[in-house]
DOZA-995386 format. One line per field, with one value per atom (N, C-alpha, C): residue number from 1; residue in three letters; x, y, z; atom name. Coordinates in Angstrom, 3 decimals. Example, Ala and Ser with C-alpha at 12.3 -4.5 7.8 and 13.67 -1.06 7.14 Angstrom:
residues 2
i <- c(1:1:1:2:2:2)
aa <- c(ala:ala:ala:ser:ser:ser)
x <- c(13.190:12.300:13.200:12.850:13.670:12.900)
y <- c(-5.690:-4.500:-3.300:-2.250:-1.060:0.030)
z <- c(7.800:7.800:7.800:7.080:7.140:7.870)
at <- c(N:CA:C:N:CA:C)
end
This chain:
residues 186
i <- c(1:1:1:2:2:2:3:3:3:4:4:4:5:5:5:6:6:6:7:7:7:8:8:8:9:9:9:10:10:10:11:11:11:12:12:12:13:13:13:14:14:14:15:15:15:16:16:16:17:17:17:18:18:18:19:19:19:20:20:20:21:21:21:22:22:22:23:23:23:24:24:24:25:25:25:26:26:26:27:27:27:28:28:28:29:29:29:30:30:30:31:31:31:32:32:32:33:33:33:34:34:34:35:35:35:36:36:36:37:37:37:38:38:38:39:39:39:40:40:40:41:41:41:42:42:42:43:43:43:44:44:44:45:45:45:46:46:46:47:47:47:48:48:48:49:49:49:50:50:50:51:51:51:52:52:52:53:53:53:54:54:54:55:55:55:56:56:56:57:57:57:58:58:58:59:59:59:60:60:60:61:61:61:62:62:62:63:63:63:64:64:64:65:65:65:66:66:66:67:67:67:68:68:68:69:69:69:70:70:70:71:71:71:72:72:72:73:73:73:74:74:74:75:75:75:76:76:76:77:77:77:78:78:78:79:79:79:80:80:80:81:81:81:82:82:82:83:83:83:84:84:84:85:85:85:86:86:86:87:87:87:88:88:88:89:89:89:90:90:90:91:91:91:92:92:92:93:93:93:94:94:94:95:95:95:96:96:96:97:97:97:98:98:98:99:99:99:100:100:100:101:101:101:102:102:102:103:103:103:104:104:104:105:105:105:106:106:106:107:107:107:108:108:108:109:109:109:110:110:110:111:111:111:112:112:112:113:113:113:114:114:114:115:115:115:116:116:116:117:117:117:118:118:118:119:119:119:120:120:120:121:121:121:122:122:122:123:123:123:124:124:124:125:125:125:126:126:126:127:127:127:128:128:128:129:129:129:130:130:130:131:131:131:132:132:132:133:133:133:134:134:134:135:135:135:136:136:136:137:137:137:138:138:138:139:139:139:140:140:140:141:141:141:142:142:142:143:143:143:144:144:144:145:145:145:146:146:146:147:147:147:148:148:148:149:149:149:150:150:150:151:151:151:152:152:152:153:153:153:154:154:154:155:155:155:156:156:156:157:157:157:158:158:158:159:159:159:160:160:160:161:161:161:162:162:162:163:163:163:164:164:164:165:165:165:166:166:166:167:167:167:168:168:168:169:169:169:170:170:170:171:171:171:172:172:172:173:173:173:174:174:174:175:175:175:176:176:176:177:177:177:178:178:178:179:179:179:180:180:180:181:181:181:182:182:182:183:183:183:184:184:184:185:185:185:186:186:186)
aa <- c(unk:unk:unk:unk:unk:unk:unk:unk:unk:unk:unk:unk:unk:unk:unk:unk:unk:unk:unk:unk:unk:unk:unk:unk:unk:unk:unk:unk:unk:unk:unk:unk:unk:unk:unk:unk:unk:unk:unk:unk:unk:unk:unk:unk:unk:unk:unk:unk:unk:unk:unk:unk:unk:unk:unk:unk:unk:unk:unk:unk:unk:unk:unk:unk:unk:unk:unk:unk:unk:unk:unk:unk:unk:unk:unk:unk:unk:unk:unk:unk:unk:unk:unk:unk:unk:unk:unk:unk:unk:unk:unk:unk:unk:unk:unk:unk:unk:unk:unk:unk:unk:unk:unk:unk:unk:unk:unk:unk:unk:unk:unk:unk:unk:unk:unk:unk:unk:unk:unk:unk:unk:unk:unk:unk:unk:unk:unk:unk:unk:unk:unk:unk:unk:unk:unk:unk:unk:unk:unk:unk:unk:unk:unk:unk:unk:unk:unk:unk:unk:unk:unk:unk:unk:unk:unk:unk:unk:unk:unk:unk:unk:unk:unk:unk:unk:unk:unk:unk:unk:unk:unk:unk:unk:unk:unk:unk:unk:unk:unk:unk:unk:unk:unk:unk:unk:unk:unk:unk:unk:unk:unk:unk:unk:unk:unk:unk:unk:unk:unk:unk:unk:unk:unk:unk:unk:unk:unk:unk:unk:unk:unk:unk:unk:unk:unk:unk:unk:unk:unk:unk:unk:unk:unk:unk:unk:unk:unk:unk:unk:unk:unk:unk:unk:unk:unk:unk:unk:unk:unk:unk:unk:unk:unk:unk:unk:unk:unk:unk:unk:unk:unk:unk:unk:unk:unk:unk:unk:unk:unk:unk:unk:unk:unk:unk:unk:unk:unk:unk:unk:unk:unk:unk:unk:unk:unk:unk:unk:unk:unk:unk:unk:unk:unk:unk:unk:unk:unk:unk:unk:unk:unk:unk:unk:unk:unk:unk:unk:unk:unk:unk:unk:unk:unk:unk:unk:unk:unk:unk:unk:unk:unk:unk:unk:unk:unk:unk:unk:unk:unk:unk:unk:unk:unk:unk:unk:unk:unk:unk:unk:unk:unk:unk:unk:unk:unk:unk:unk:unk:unk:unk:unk:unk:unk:unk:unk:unk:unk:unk:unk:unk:unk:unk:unk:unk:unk:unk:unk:unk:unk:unk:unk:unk:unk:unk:unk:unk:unk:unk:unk:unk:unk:unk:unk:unk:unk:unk:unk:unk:unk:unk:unk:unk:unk:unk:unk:unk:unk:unk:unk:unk:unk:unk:unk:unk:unk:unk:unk:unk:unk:unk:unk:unk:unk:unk:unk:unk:unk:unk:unk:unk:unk:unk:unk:unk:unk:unk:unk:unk:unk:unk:unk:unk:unk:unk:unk:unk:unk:unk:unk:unk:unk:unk:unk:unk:unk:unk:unk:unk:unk:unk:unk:unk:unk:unk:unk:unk:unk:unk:unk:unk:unk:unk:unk:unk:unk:unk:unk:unk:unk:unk:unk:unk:unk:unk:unk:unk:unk:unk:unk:unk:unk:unk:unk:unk:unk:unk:unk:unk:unk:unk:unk:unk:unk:unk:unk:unk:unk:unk:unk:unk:unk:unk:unk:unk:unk:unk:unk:unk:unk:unk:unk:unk:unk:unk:unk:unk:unk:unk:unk:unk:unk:unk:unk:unk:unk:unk:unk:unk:unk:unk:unk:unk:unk:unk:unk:unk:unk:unk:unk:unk:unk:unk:unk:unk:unk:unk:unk:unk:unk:unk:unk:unk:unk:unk:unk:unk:unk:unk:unk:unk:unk:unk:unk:unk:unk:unk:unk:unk)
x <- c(-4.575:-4.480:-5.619:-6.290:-6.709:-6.533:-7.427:-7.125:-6.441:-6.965:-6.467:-4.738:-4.631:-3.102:-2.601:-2.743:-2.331:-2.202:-2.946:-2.840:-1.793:-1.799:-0.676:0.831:0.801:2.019:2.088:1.316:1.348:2.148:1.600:1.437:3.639:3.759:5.360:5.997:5.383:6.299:6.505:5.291:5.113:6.331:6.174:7.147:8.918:9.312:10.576:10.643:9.819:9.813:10.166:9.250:9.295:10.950:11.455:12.867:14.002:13.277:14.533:15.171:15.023:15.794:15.622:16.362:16.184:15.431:14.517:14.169:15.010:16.485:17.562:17.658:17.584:18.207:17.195:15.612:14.772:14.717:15.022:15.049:16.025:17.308:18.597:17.767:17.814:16.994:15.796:15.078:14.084:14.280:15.400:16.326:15.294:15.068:14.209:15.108:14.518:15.148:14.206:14.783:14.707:13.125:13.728:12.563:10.853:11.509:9.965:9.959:10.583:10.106:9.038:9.785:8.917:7.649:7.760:6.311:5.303:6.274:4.953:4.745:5.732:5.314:4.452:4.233:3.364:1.895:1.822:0.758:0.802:1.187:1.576:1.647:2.317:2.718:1.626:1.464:0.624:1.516:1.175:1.909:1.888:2.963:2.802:2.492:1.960:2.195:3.644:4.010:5.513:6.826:6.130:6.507:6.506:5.007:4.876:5.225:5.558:6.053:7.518:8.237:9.585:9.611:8.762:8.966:8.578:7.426:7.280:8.536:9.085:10.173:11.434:11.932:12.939:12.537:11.369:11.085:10.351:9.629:9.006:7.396:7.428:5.676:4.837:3.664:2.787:2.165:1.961:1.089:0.148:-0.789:-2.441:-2.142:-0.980:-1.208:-0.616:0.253:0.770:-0.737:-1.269:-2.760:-3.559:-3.646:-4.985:-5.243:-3.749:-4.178:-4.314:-4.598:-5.351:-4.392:-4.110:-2.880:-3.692:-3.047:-3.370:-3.737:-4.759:-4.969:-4.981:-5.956:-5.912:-5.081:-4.657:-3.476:-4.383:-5.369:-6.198:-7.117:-8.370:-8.662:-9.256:-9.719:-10.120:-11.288:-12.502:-13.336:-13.755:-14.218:-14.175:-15.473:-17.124:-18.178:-18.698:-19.138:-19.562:-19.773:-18.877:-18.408:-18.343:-17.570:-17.220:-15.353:-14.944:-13.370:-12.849:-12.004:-10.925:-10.754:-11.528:-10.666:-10.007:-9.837:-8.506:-8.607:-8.245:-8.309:-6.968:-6.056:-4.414:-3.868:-4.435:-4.721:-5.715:-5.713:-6.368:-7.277:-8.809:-9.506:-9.504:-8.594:-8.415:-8.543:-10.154:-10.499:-9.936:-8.713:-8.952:-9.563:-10.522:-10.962:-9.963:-9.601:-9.109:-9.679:-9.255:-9.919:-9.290:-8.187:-6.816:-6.493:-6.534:-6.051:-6.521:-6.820:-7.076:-6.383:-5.577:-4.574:-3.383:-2.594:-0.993:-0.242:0.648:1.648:1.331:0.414:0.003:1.116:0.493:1.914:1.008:-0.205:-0.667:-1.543:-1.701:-2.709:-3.903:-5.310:-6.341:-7.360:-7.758:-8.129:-9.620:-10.668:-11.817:-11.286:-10.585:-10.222:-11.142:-11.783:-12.705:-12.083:-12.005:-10.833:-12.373:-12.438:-13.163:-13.403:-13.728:-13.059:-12.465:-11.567:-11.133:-10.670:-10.205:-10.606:-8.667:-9.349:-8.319:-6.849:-6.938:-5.233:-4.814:-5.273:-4.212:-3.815:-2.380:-1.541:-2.169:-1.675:-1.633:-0.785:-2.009:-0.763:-0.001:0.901:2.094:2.450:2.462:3.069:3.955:4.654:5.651:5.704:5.929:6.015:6.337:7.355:7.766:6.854:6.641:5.786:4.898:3.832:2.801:1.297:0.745:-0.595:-1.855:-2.841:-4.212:-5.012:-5.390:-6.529:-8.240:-9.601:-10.591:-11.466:-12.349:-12.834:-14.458:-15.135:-16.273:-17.720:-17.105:-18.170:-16.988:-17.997:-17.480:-16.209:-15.634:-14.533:-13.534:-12.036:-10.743:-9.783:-8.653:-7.871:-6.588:-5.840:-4.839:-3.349:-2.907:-1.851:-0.256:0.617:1.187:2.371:3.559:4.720:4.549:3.682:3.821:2.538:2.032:0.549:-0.291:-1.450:-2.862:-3.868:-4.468:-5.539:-6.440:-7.798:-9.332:-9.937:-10.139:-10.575:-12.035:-12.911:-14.298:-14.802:-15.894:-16.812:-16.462:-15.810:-15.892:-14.472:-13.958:-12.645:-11.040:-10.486:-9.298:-7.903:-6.530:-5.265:-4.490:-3.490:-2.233:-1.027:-0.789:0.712:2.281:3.239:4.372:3.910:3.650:3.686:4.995:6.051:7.305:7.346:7.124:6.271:6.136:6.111:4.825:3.394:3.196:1.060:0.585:-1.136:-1.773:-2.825:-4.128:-5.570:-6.572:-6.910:-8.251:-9.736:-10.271:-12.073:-11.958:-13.125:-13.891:-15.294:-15.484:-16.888:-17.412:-16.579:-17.183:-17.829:-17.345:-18.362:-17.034:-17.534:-16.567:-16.287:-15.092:-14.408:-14.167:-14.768:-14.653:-13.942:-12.661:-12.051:-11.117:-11.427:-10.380:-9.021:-8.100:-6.752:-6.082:-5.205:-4.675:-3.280:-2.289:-1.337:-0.184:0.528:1.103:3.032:3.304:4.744:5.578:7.044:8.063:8.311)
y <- c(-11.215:-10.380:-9.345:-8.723:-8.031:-6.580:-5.906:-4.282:-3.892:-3.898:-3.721:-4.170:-5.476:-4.910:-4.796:-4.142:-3.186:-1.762:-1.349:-0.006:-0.005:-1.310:-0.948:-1.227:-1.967:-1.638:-0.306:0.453:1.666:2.833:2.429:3.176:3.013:1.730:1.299:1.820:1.518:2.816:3.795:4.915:5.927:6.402:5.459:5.922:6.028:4.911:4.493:6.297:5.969:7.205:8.562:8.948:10.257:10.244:8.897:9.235:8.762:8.750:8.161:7.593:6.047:5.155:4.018:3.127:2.670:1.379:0.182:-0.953:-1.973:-1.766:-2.754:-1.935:-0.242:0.186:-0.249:-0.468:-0.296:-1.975:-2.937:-3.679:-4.327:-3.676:-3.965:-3.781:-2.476:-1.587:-2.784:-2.954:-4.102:-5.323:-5.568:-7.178:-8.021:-7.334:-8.482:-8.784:-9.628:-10.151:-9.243:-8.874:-7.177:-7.653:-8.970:-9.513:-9.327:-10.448:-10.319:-8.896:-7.959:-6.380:-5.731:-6.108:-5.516:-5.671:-7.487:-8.239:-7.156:-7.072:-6.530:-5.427:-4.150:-3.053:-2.993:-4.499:-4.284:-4.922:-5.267:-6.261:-7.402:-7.913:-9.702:-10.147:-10.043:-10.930:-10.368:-11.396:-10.894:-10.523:-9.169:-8.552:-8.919:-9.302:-9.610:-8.202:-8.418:-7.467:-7.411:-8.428:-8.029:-7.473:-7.118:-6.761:-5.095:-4.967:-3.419:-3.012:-3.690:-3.271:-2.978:-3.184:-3.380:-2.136:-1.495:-0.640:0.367:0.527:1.383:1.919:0.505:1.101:1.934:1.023:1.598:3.294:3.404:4.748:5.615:5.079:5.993:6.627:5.310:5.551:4.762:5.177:4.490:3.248:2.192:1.416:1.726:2.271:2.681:3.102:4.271:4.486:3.408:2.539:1.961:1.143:0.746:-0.699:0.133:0.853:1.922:2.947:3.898:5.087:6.567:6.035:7.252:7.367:8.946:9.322:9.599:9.150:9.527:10.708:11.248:12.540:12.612:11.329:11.903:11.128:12.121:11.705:11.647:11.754:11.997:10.714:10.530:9.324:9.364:8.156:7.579:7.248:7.180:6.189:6.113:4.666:3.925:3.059:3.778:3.393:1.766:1.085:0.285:-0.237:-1.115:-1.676:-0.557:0.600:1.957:2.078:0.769:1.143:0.746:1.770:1.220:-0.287:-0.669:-1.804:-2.243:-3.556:-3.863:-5.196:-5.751:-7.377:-7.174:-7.670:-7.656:-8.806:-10.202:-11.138:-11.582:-12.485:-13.789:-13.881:-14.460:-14.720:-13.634:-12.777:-12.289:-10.725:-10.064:-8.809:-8.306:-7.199:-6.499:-5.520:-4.680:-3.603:-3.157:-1.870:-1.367:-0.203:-0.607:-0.237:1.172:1.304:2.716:3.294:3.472:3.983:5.215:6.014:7.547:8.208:6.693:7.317:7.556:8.838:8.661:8.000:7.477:7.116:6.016:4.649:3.591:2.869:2.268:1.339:-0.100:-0.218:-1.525:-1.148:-2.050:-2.022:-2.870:-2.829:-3.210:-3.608:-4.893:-5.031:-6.167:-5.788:-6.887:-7.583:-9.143:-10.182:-10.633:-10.791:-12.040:-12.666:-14.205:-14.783:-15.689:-16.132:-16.809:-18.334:-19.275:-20.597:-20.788:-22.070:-22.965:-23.975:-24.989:-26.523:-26.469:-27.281:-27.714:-27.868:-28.813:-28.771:-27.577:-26.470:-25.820:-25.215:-24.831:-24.236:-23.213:-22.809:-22.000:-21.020:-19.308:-18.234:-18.007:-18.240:-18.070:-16.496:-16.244:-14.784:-14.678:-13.716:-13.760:-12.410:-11.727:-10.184:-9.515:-8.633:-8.967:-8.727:-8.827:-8.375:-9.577:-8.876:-9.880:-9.822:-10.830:-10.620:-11.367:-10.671:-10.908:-11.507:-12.274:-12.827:-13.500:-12.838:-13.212:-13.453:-15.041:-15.095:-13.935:-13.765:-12.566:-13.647:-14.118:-15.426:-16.123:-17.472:-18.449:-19.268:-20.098:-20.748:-20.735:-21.030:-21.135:-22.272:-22.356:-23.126:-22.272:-22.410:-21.387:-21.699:-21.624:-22.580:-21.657:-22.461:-21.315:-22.344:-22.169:-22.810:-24.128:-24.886:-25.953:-27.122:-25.912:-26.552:-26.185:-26.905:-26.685:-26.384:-25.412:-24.934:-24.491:-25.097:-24.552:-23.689:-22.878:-21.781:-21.354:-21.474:-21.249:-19.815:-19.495:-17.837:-18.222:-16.664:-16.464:-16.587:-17.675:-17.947:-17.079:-16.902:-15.705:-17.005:-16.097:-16.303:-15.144:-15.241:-14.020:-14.799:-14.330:-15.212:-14.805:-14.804:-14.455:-14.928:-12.957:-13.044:-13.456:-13.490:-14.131:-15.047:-15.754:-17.112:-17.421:-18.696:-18.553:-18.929:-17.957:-18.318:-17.963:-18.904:-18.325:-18.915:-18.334:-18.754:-19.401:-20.194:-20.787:-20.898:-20.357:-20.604:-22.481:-22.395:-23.634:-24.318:-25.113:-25.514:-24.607:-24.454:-23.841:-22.742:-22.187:-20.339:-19.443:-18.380:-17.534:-17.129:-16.897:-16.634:-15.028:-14.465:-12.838:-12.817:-12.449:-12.029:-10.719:-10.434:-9.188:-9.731:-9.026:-9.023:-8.091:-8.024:-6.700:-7.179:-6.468:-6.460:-5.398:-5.971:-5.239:-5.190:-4.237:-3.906:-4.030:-4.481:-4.231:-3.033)
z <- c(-12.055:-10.868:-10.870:-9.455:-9.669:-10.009:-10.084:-10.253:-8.957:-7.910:-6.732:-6.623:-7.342:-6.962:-7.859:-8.698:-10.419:-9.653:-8.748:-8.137:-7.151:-6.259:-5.427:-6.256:-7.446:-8.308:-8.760:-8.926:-9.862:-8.350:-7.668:-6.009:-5.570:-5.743:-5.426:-6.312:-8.282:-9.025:-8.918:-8.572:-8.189:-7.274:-6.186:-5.066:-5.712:-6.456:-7.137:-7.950:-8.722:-9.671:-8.745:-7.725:-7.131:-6.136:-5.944:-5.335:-6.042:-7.262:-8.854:-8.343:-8.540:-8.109:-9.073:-9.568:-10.568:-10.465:-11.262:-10.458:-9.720:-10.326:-9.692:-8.400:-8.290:-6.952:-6.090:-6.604:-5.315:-5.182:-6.141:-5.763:-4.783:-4.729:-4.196:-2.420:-2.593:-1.592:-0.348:-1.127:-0.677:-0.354:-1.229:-0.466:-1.310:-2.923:-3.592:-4.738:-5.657:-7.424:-8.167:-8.900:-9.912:-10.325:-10.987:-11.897:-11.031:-9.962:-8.675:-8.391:-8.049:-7.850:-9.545:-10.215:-11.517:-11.395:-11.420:-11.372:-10.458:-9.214:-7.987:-8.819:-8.650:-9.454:-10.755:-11.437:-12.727:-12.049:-10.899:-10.348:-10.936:-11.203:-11.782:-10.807:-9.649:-8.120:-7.356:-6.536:-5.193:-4.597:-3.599:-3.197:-1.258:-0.476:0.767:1.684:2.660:3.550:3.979:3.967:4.615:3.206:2.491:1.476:1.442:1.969:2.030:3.048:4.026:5.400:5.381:4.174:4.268:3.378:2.287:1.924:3.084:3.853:4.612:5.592:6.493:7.132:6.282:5.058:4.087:3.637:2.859:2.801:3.801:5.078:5.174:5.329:4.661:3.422:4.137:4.466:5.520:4.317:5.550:4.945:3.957:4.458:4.574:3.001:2.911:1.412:0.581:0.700:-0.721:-0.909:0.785:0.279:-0.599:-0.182:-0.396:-0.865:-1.129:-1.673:-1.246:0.325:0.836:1.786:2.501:3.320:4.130:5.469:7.061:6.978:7.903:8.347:9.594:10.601:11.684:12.821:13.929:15.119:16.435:16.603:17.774:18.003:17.081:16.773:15.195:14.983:13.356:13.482:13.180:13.417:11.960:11.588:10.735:11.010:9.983:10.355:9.620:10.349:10.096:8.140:7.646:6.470:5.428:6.007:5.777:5.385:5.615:5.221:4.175:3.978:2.352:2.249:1.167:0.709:-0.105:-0.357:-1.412:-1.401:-2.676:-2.630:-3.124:-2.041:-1.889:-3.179:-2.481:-3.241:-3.802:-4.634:-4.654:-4.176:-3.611:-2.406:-1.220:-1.094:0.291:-0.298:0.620:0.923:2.244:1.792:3.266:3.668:4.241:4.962:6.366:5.997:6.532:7.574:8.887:10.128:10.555:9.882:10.577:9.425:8.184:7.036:6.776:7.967:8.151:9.228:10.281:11.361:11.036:11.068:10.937:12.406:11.802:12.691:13.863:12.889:13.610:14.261:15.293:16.074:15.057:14.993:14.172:12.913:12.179:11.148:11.933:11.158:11.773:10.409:10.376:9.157:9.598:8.797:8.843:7.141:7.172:6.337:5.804:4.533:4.153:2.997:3.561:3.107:1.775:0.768:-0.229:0.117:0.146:-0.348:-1.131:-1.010:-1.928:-1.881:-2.693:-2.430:-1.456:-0.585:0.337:-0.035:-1.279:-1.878:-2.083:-2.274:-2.839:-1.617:-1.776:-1.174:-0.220:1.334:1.771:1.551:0.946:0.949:2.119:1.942:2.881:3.051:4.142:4.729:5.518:5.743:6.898:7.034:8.023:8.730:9.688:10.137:11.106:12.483:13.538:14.881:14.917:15.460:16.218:15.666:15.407:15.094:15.781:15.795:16.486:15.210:15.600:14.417:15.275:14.788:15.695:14.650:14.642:13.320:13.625:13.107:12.976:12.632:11.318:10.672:10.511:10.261:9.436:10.181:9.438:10.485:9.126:9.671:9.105:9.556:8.645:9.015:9.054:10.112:10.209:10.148:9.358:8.766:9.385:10.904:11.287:11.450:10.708:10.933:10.604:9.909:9.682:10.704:11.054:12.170:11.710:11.696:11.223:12.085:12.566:13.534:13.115:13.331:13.101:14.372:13.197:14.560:14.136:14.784:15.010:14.910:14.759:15.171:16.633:16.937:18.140:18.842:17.909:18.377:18.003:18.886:18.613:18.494:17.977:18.176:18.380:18.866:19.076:18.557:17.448:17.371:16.583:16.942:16.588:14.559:14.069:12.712:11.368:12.281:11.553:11.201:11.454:11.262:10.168:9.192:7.878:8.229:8.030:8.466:7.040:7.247:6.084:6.169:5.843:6.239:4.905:5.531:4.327:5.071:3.899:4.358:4.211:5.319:5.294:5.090:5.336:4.580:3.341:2.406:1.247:1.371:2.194:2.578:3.323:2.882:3.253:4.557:4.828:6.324:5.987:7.364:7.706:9.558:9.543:10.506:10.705:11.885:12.381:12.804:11.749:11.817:12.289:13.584:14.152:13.783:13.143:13.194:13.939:15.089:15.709:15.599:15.027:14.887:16.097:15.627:16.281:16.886)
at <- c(N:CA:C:N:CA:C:N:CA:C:N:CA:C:N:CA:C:N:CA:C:N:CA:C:N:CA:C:N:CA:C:N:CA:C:N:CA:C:N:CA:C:N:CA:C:N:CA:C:N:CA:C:N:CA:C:N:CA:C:N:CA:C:N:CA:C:N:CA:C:N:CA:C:N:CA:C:N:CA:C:N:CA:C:N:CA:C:N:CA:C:N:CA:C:N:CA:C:N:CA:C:N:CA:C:N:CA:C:N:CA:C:N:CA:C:N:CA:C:N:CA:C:N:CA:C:N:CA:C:N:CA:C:N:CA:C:N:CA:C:N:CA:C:N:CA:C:N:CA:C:N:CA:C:N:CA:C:N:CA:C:N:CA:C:N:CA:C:N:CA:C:N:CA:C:N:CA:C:N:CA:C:N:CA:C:N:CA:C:N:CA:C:N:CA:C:N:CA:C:N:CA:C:N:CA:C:N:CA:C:N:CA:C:N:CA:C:N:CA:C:N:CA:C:N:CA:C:N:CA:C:N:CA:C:N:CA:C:N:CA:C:N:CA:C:N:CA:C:N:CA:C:N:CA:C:N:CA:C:N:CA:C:N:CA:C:N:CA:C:N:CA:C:N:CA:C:N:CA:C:N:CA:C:N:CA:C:N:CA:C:N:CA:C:N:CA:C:N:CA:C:N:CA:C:N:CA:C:N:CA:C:N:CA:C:N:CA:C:N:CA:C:N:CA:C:N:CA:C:N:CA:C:N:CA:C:N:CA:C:N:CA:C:N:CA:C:N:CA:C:N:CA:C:N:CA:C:N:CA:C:N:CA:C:N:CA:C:N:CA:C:N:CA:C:N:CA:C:N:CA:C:N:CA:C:N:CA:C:N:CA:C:N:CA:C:N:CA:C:N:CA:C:N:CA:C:N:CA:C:N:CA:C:N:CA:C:N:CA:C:N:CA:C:N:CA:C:N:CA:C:N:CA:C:N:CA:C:N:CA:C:N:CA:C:N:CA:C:N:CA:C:N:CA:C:N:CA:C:N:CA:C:N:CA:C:N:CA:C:N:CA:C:N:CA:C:N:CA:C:N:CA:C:N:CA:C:N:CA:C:N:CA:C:N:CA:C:N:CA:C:N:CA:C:N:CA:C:N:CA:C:N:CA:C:N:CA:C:N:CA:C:N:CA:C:N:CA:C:N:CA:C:N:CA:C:N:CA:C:N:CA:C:N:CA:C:N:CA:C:N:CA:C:N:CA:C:N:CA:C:N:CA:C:N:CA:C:N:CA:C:N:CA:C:N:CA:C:N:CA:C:N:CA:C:N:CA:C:N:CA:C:N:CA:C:N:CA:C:N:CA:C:N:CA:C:N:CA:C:N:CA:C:N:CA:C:N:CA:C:N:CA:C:N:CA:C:N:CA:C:N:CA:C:N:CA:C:N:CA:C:N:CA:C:N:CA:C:N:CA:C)
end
């Protein structure tokens, strides 16, 4: 695993710790298995977005900080200069840059994705979350793996699609895929 998500484990203990709760309570709490909560909290698991989204609504706790670290400041606007935003390699292959992780009280997250290659068999990371998401590739092309359908989507080319779903993206032709991911809440 990487460092990056060794921090957002340290970031979820942190939180457990500061509202003393035990790993069975926060796991109870989260609607996870003690064991898979540890893992995340030690960074062993890749950690889902819809993972941190479930802590956010449960506690409280904005996105922006468990990905990243850094607490909202501004309510007016954010701007976020050119390959200027927090990032984080959540997973595996997958860089996110973060477009809003200086706004409090987002209705969406906003992320430039650069997803790695890798050889076709392996598995699509699977996600699920609740709301809606925008996906527009920037470079490069993908395969967009949404409920059990396979869609190639081109530079240039967008989707909007019910994020509940299991979706999950792969680079293609052996070069890396860079897209804007808007994720929009319930």
């Amino acid at each position: 695993m990487t460092t990056d998500i060794r921090q957002i484990g340290e970031r979820i203990k942190g939180l457990r710790d500061a509202i003393n709760l035990s790993p069975g309570e926060m796991a109870h709490r989260l609607e996870v298995d003690t064991d898979d909560y540890l893992q995340f909290e030690a960074g062993e698991k890749d950690i889902s977005v819809s993972f941190l989204q479930r802590i956010e609504r449960e506690f409280n706790v904005d996105l922006g900080t468990l990905m990243f670290g850094t607490e909202p400041r501004m309510n007016a606007y954010f701007i976020t200069r050119k390959d200027k935003g927090v990032s984080v390699e959540r997973v595996s292959a997958y860089k996110y840059q973060s477009l809003t992780s200086g706004f409090t009280n987002n209705v969406a997250e906003i992320f430039v994705v650069t997803v790695e290659p890798k050889p076709l068999d392996i598995d699509f990371y699977q996600n699920i979350h609740a709301g809606q998401e925008f996906n527009m590739v920037l470079e490069g092309s993908m395969m967009l793996h949404i409920n059990g359908k396979n869609l190639v989507l081109e530079e240039g080319d967008s989707i909007y699609f019910d994020s509940s779903l299991p979706h999950g993206m792969k680079a293609l032709n052996d070069k890396p895929v860079k897209f804007l991911a808007v994720i929009l809440y319930p």
